[in-house]
Every structure is written in structure tokens, then in C-alpha cells.
C-alpha positions in Angstrom: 100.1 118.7 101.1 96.8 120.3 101.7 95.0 119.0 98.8 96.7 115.7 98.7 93.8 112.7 98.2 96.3 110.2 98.1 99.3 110.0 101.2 101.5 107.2 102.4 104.0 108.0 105.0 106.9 105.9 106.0 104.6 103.3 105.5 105.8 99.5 104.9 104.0 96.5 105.0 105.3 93.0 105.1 102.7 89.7 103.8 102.0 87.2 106.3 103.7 84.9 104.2 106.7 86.6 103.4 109.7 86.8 106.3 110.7 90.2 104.0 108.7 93.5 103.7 106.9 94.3 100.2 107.1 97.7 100.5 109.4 99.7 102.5 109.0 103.2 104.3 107.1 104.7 101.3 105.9 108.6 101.4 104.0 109.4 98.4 101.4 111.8 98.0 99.1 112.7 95.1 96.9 115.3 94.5 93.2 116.0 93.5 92.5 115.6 89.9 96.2 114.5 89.4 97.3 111.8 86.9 99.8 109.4 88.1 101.3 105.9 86.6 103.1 103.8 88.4 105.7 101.4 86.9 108.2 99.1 88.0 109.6 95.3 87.3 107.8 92.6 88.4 108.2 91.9 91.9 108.7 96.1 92.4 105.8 96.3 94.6 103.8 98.3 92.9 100.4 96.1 92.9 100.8 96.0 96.8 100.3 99.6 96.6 97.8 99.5 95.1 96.2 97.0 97.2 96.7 99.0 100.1 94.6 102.2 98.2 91.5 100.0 97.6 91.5 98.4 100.7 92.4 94.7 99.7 95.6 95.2 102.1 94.8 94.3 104.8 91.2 93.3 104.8 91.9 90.6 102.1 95.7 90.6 102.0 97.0 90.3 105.6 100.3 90.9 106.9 102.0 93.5 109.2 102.0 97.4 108.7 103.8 100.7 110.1 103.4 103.9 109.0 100.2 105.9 107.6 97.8 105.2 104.2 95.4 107.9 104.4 92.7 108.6 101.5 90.7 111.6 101.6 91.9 112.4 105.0 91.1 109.1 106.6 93.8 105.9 107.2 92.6 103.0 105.4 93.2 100.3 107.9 90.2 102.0 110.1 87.9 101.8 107.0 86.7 98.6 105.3 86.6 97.6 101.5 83.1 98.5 101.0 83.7 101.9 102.4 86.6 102.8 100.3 85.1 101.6 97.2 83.2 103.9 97.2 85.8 106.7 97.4 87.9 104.4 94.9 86.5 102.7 91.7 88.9 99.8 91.0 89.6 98.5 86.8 90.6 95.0 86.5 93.4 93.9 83.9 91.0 91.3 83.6 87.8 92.9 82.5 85.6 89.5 82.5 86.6 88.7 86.3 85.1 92.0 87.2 81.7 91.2 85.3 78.8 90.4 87.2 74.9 91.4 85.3 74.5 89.4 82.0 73.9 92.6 80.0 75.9 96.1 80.0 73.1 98.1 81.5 72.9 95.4 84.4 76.8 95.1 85.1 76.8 98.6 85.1 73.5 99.3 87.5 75.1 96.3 90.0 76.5 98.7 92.6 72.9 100.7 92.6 71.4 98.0 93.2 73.5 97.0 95.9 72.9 100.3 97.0 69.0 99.9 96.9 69.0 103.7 94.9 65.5 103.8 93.1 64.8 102.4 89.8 63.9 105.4 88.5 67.0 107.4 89.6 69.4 104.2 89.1 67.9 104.5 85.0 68.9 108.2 84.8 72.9 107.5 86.3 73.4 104.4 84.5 71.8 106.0 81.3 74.2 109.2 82.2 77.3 107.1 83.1 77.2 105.4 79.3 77.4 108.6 77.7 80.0 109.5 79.6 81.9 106.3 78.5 80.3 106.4 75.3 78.4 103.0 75.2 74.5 104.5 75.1 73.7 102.4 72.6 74.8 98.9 74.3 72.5 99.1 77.5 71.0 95.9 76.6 73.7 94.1 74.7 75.3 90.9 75.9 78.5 91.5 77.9 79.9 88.4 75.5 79.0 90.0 72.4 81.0 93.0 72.7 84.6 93.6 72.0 87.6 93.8 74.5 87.7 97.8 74.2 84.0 97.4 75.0 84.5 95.5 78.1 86.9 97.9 79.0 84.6 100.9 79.1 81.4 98.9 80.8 84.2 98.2 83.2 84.8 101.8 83.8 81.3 102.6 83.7 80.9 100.3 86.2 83.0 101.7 88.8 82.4 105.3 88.0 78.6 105.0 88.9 79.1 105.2 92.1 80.7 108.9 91.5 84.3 107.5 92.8 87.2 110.4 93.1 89.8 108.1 92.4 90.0 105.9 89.6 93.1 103.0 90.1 93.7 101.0 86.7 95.6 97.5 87.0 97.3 97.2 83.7 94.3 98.0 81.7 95.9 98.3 78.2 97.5 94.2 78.6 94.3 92.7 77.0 93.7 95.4 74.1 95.3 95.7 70.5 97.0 98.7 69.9 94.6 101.5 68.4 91.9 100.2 71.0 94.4 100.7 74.0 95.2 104.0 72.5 91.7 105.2 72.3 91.1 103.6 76.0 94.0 105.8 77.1 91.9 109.1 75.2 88.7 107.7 77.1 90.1 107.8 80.5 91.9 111.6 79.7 88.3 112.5 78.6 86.7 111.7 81.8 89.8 112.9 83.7 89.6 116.5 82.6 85.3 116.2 82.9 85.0 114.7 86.3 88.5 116.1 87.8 88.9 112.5 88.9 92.1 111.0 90.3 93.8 108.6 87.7 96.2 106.3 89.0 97.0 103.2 86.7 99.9 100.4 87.1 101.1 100.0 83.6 104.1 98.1 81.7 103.3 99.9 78.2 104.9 103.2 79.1 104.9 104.4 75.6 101.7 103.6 75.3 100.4 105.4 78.5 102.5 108.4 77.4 100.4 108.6 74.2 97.9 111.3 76.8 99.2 113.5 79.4 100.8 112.1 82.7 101.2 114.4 85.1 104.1 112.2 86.9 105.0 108.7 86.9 106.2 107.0 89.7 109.0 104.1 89.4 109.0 101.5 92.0 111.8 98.9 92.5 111.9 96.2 95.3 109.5 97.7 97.7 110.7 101.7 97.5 109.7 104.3 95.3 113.1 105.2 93.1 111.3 108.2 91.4 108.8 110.3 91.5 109.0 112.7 88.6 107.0 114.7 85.7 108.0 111.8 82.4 110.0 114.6 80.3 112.7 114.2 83.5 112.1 110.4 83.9 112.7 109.9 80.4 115.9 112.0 80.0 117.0 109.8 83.2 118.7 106.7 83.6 116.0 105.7 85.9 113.9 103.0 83.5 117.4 101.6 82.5 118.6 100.7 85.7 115.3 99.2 86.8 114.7 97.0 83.6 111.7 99.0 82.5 111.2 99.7 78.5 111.5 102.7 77.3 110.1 104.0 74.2 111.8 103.0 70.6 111.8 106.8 69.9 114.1 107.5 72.7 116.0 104.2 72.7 116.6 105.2 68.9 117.9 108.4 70.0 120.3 107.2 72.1 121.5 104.7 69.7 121.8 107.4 67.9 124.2 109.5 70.2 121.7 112.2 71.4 121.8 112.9 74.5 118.5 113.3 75.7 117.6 116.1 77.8 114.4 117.6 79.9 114.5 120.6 78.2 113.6 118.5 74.9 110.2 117.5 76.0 111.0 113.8 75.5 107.5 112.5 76.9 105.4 113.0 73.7 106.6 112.8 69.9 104.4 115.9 69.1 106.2 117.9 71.5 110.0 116.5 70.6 112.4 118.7 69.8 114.5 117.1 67.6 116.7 119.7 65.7 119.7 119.2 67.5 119.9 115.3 66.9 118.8 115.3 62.9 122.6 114.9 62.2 123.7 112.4 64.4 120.6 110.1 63.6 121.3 110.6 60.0 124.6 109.5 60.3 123.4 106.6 62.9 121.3 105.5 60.1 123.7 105.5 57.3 126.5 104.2 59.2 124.0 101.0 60.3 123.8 98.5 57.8 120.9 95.9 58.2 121.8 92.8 58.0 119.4 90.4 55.9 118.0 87.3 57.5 118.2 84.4 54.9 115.2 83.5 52.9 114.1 80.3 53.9 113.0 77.8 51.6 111.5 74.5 53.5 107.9 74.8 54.1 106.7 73.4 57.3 103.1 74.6 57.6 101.1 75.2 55.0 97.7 76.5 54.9 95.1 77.1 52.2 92.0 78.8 51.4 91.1 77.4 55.1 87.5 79.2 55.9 85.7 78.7 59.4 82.4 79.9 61.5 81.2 79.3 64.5 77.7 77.2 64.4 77.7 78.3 60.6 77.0 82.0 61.2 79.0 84.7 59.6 83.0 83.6 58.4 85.2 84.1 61.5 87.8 83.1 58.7 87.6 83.9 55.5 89.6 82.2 52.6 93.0 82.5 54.3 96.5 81.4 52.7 100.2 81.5 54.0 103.0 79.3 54.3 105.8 79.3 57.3 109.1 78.0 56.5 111.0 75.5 59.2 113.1 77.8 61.3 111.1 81.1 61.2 109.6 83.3 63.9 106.4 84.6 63.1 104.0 86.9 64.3 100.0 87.0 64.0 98.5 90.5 64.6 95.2 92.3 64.2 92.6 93.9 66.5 90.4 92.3 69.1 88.3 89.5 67.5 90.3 89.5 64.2 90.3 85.5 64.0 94.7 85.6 65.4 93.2 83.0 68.4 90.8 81.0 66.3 93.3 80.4 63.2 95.7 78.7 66.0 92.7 76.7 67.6 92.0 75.2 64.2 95.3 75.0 62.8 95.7 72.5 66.2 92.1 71.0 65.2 90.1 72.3 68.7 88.0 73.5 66.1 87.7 72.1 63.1 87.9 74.0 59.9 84.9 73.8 57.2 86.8 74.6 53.9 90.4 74.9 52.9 93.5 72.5 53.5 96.2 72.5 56.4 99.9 70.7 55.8 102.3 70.0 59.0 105.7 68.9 57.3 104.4 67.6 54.1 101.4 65.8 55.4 97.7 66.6 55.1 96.2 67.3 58.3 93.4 69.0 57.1 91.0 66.0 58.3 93.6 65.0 61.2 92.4 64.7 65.2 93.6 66.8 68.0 96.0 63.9 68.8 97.7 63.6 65.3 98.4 67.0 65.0 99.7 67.6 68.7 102.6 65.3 66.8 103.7 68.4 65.1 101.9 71.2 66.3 101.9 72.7 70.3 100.3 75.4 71.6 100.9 77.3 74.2 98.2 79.4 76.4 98.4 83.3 77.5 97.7 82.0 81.2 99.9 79.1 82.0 97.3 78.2 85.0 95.2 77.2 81.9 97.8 74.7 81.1 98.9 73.2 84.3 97.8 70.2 85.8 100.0 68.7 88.0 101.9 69.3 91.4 105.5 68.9 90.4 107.6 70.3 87.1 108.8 67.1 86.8 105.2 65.2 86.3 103.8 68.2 84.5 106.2 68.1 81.9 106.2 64.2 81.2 102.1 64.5 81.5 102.0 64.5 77.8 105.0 61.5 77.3 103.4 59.0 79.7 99.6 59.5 78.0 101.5 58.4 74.8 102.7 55.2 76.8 106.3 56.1 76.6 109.2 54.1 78.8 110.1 55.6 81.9 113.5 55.5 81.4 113.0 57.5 77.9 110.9 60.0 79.7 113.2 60.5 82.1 115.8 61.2 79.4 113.5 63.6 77.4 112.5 65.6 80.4 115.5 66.3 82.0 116.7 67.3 78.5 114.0 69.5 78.1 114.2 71.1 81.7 118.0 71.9 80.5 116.9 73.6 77.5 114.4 75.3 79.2 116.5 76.5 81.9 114.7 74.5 84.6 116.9 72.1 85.6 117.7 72.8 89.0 113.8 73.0 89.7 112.8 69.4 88.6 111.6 68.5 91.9 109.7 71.8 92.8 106.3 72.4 93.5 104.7 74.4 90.5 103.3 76.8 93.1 106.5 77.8 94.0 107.6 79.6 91.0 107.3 82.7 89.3 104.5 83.2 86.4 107.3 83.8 84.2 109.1 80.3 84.7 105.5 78.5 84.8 105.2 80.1 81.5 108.6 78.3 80.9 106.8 74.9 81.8 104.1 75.0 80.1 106.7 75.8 77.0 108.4 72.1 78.5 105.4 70.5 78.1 105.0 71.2 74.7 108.7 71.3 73.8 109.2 67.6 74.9 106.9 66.4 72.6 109.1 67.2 70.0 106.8 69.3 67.5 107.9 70.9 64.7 106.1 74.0 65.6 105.1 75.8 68.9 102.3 78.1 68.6 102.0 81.0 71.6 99.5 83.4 72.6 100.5 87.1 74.2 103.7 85.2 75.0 104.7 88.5 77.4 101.3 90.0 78.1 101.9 91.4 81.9 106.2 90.9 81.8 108.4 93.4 82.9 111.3 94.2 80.4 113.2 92.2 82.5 111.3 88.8 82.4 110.0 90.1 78.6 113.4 90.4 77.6 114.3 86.2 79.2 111.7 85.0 78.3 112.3 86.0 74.2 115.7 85.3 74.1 114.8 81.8 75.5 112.2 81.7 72.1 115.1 83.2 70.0 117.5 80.6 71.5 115.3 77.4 70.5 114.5 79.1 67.2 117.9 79.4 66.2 118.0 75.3 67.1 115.4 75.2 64.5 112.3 75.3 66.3 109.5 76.9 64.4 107.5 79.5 66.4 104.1 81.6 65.8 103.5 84.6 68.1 100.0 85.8 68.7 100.4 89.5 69.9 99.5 92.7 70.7 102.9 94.1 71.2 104.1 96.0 68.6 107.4 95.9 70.5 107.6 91.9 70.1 106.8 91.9 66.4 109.5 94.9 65.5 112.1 93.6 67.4 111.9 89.5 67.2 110.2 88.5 63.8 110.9 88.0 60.7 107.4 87.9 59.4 104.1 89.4 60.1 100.5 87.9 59.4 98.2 90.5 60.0 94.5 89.5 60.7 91.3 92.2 60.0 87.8 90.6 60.0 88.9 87.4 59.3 91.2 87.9 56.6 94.3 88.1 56.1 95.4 91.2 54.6 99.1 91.4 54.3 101.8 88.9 55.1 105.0 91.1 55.3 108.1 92.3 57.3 107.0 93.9 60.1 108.2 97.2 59.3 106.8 97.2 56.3 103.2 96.4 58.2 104.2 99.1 60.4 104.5 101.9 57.8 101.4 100.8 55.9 98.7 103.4 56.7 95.9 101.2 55.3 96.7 98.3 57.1 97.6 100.0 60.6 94.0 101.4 60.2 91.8 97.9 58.6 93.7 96.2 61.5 94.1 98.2 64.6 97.4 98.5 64.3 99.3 101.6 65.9 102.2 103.6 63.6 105.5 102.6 65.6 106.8 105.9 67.0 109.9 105.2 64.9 108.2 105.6 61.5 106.9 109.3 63.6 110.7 110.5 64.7 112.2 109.8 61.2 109.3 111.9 59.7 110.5 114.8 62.3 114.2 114.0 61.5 113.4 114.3 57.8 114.5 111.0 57.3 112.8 110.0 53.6 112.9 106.7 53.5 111.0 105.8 56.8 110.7 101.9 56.4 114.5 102.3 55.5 114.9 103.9 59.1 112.9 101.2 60.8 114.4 98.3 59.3 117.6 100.2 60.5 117.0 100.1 64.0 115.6 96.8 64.2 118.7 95.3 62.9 120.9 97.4 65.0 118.4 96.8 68.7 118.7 93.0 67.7 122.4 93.3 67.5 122.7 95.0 70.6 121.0 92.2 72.5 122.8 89.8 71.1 126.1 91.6 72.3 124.5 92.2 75.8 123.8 88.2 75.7 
């Protein structure tokens, strides 16, 4: 293509480490100004790619290569990393590990000064570059007093200073609530259509990336690009089926519902949905679908009352909150960026230790209780299960926490391996740790906790950065021990999680706690959506363009029906 920026061809590329190839005889090109996503399951390939656009294969990632990578007309491999980030401005999932000035106005000057551009000119394109990402006024804030959608644009302002012509994206809506992940997705459209910039992003939240114009998405699966097509035809495909990657609940309900989706029916964005043809059948789907009630229960387990914290006695970060979770249940704890979700577990577990209010764990009071007591009844699991892990083998990181309490051996021996069985582990009790997947660390550190025998297991962004595939394990492991009873909070940002796998929401704003609720009901609350950074669910959207009238009716409706479709698939 003559105006291609982007082209791979035949190219494959095999890690040093690895005896197979990562990526296999990929041709790709894309376009200046285009916008591309690139999905795929875990393992797909689709970071190496990446990796080889910015440079980091090979000059930090070796291994072996054939074929071609060329960007802007020139291979890769006879560049360096310094060269090509110049042509390529690279956003982190992890906005803090890409940080490096202590305010916003340094972090984003960095590369001018690297650059040795004159103060007086780097003032005028830093001053220019925050307008453009809409953070003038933040210049000489601290880069730890600013929210996660804040971070996000100094990132972006940060790469985009040095007047790149291709921006590449690594997951950047994992780490943001919904309505901020929305409005990064509007920022990065905005300064697509200004700048004419390439946009390519690696992304698991389709639906969310869909919420602005794509102009194709490209599907990898184990090394090889499976599609390459505009998302109205991807998404009246079998493509993200077959390759374990979600699809939006709009379109999985219209398929529950019989349709049978097409191109022609603009699929890609609700706005532009034609829907007249499937109003009957999703009318019928919906009467014909009876929910069926989960039983109320009655048996409180934790208990929490008027509890009230700061940090250093400035400002509330929690303010006068109340709630009660019953033994058995599967909650989950919403609310934007800095809403109090992470701090409510922390001092529910006692890392921090709450100033007014009372906390019960099975009857007692542990409202005055040390780390150690409540770790008797309460375990919490980490986003990042590197922050958890501290030993070499499965086997010792999951009796870490028995032999600290002075426990027999023999009993620990018993415990763990009956864990590891739960768990689904078994066969790796005598593994390194480095030698599995993040998903079955993740199921470790989950060990670790669940040997201990608490009576409830508290986790953070369980499936931030999991393929449908693993995301889809991983919660029917959590819905497997919480049909054994187990007692489980969920701190997320997926809307998807809280629809499909709890009973319960609790959803945070400014340190409150504003409505404790099903989590449709949360969903179709316009109030609370905005106060808490929610997002509508696109299901509460298609049954106002089906002319369904009772919309929380419809939503309840095809949560029952999704869970009892899993459980038949199971």
C-alpha cells in the first residue's frame, strides 16, 4: 500500500526462550491516520506485535526473525529504540511505570529535555501539548495527586510531545472505571481526527473500545492474524466466539434472542443499530425467560457500621458507611477512581485502621482487632499476584501462612494439598511459581488465602487484563467455592463481572456509600451511574431501542438466562 505507515510481511519471530514461534508469517498493513485495535486471548501474540512496532523486539526482547517490519518506510530491526520512539509514542497499561518528573509539567517536558530543545520553546509545546490533552491547569500538580484518568492523559501528553505519528496503546482502559475509560476513549478520538495520528491500541474491553469509531480491528490467535476487518463484519462473525474473546451484551443478547446478526445492521455501535427486525423475537426471548430468584440470605457474616476513615486526619476518605453481607454471598464494590472501594477492604482487614464506626467478622467485634486476628476470618487478595508472592515453590507459598501460625507439618501437608485440589493445582505442587501463567498465580495467591480457612475472601480487579477465556475460569472457580459457602467481595471496574456473577452491588462515590442494590438495578439508576462513574450497560440502551418498557425487567432477564447458559456450558 502506498500510504501504509504500518507493514509486516510474512514476518514471524520466535523468543530466544521459546523452542516455538510467537508470531507466524504475519502481513498486516495499516494506514496513515487509521485507527486499528488489536484483540486476541492471552497468549494470541498480540503484545509481541506490538513489541516489534516500538522497537523492544529485538533490541530488548531477543529471539530469531524472518520476514519484514517496516515503519514509515524503514525495517525496524536497522533502527534502534530511541529512533523509533520518536516515530512511535508508546502508553503503558500501567500509567505509574511510565512516570518519571515528580510534577505533570516535568513528566511531560522529560523527552525535551532529553532532547536539549530550549527552555523557552520546550514551555510553549509542553504548555500546547496540555491543551491538547486537556490538563492546562495541572502543570505543576503532583503526579500522585491526580486521578487514574489523569495519569492516563499526562501519559499521553507525554508521548505525544515529541510530535509521534503513531500512537500504540497497551490496554489503556484496564486501570480506569467505566465513565473515565469512556471519556479516555473520546480523548484519544479527539486527538486522532486533530493530529491525523495513527491509533493502534491492544485492548480486552471491546465494547468498550467500540464506544468511538474503529476503523478495523484486528483478531489475533496463537501467533497469526485470524481477521482483519471493519467491526460491523467482525461482530456479525463467528470470529470473537471461536477465539474466546467477549463480545458485547447487546449482541450476545441478540443472539440469545434468535437474531441473527448481520453487517448490513451496523452492529458496531448501539446508536447506529438497526433493530426493527429483531423487536419481536427479543420480546418473546424476554417473556419466554423467567429469572430465577437467588434466595435471600439471612446469616450475617460481616457486618459494618457507621465505620469513618482519613488519611493523616485530612478530609473523610470514608464517610459514615453501613452494610451487612450475608455468609454465602458474592458481592461487588464499585465506584470511580479514588471512591474509597480499595481503602474500605484495607481497613475492613485492619492495614489501616478505622477512626470511627464498628466492624463484626462472624459475630465478633473486630473493630479494635490486629492484622493477625482478623486474617482468621478475613483474606485478601491483590490485583497483581507478584505483590503477593513470596516464595519459590506452590507448595511453600501456599503453606507460608500455616507454618507462621506454628501448624504440624503433617496437618499442613493435609490442608495444602486440599486446597491445591480445590484450587485446581494439584498436579503443579512441586512447580516453580515462575513457571506458570498470571492467571494460575492469581490461582495461588487465592490458595494462600483459601487455606487459611477464612470466612471471607476479599479480591481486587479479580480479571483486570484476562482474556474471556482465562476471565471466564477464573470466575467459575469463585462461583464454584461460593456455592461451597465461601463468602467473596469483588472490587471492580467491570461492569461485565458485576452483571453477570453478583448478587449484590455496593457502590462507592466520594467516600460514601450510595446504594447497596442488585446490580441491575445500579445499572439503570441514572443518578447513581453519574455520582459514581458508572457506565449504562448497553442492555438497558437495546431494550430502550426494542421498546422494551420495563428495562431493569430486561436486564434482570438476561442475566438470569447468560448465567444459565454457563452453567449448561460447564
Amino acid at each position: 500500500m502506498e500510504n501504509a505507515i504500518i507493514q509486516f510481511k510474512d514476518f514471524t519471530f520466535k523468543y530466544r526462550t521459546q523452542t516455538e514461534p510467537t508470531l507466524h508469517h504475519i502481513d498486516l498493513s495499516i494506514n496513515q491516520g487509521e485507527k486499528v485495535v488489536i484483540v486476541g486471548p492471552s497468549g494470541s501474540g498480540k503484545s509481541t506485535l506490538g513489541y516489534c512496532l516500538n522497537g523492544l523486539v529485538p533490541f530488548s526482547y531477543q529471539g530469531d526473525m524472518n520476514g519484514s517490519v517496516m515503519v514509515n518506510g524503514k525495517e525496524t530491526k536497522d533502527q534502534d529504540v530511541f529512533t523509533l520512539s520518536k516515530i512511535i509514542g508508546t502508553v503503558l497499561q500501567d500509567t505509574d511505570g511510565q512516570f518519571i518528573g515528580l510534577s505533570v509539567g516535568e513528566d511531560i517536558a522529560f523527552a525535551l529535555e532529553n532532547d536539549k530543545v530550549p527552555q523557552t520553546e520546550m514551555k510553549t509545546r509542553v504548555n500546547d501539548v496540555a491543551d491538547l490533552v486537556d490538563m492546562p491547569d495541572y502543570l505543576d500538580t503532583s503526579l500522585h495527586h491526580i486521578s487514574g484518568g489523569q495519569k492516563q492523559r499526562v501519559s499521553l501528553a507525554g508521548v505525544m510531545v515529541d510530535d509521534v505519528d503513531i500512537l500504540l496503546f497497551d490496554e489503556p482502559l484496564a486501570n480506569l472505571d467505566p465513565a473515565t475509560g469512556k471519556h479516555a476513549m473520546e480523548l484519544i478520538e479527539a486527538i486522532q481526527k486533530q493530529t491525523n495520528t495513527t491509533s493502534v491500541m491492544i485492548e480486552h474491553r471491546l465494547e468498550d473500545v467500540l464506544h468511538c469509531h474503529m476503523d478495523r480491528i484486528i483478531v489475533m490467535d496463537e501467533g497469526k492474524i485470524v481477521g482483519d476487518m471493519t467491526p460491523d463484519a467482525l461482530l456479525a462473525s463467528s470470529i470473537l466466539t471461536e477465539t474466546h474473546i467477549r463480545e458485547p451484551l447487546y449482541v450476545k443478547a441478540l443472539k440469545y434472542a434468535g437474531c441473527d446478526v448481520t453487517e448490513e445492521m451496523c452492529p458496531a455501535h448501539l446508536d447506529t443499530l438497526v433493530v426493527d427486525s429483531c423487536k419481536e423475537p427479543i420480546r418473546k426471548w424476554t417473556e419466554s425467560t423467567v429469572p430465577q430468584k437467588d434466595a435471600i440470605p439471612t446469616n450475617p457474616i460481616l457486618e459494618v457500621n457507621g465505620l469513618s476513615f482519613a488519611y493523616d486526619g485530612y478530609g473523610k476518605t470514608l464517610a459514615d458507611i453501613s452494610f451487612s453481607i450475608h455468609k454465602g454471598e458474592m458481592v461487588s464494590i464499585v465506584g470511580k477512581n479514588g471512591a474509597g472501594k480499595s481503602t474500605l477492604s484495607k481497613v475492613i482487614c485492619g492495614f489501616e485502621r478505622n477512626q470511627t464506626g464498628s466492624i463484626h467478622v462472624a459475630g465478633e467485634n473486630m473493630t479494635h482487632a490486629t492484622i493477625f486476628e482478623r486474617s482468621q476470618h478475613v483474606g485478601m487478595v491483590m490485583q497483581n499476584p507478584n505483590h503477593m508472592i513470596s516464595k519459590h515453590m506452590i507448595f511453600d507459598e501456599i503453606a507460608f501462612g500455616l507454618r507462621i501460625r506454628g501448624m504440624d507439618e503433617a496437618e499442613i501437608k493435609d490442608r495444602v494439598e486440599h486446597t491445591l485440589d480445590i484450587c485446581g493445582l494439584f498436579p503443579f505442587r512441586n512447580w516453580p511459581i515462575t513457571a506458570l501463567s498470571f492467571g494460575q498465580k492469581k490461582r495461588v495467591t487465592i490458595a494462600s488465602v483459601l487455606v487459611l480457612e477464612p470466612d471471607i475472601i476479599i479480591l481486587d480487579e479479580p480479571t483486570a487484563g484476562q482474556d474471556l477465556r482465562h476471565y471466564t475460569d477464573f470466575m467459575t472457580f469463585l462461583e464454584e467455592l461460593n456455592r461451597d459457602g465461601m463468602t467473596i467481595l469483588l472490587i471492580t471496574h467491570d461492569m461485565h463481572l458485576m452483571l453477570e456473577y453478583t448478587q449484590r452491588t455496593l457502590v462507592l462515590a466520594d467516600g460514601q456509600l450510595i446504594l447497596d442494590d442488585s446490580a441491575a438495578r445500579v445499572l439503570t439508576d441514572q443518578a447513581v451511574i453519574e455520582q459514581a462513574n458508572l457506565k449504562e450497560t448497553s442492555l438497558f440502551t437495546l431494550a430502550e431501542r426494542a421498546g422494551i418498557a420495563d428495562k431493569e425487567s430486561f436486564v434482570s432477564h438476561f442475566i438470569a438466562y447468560d448465567r444459565g447458559m454457563r452453567q449448561s456450558w460447564q
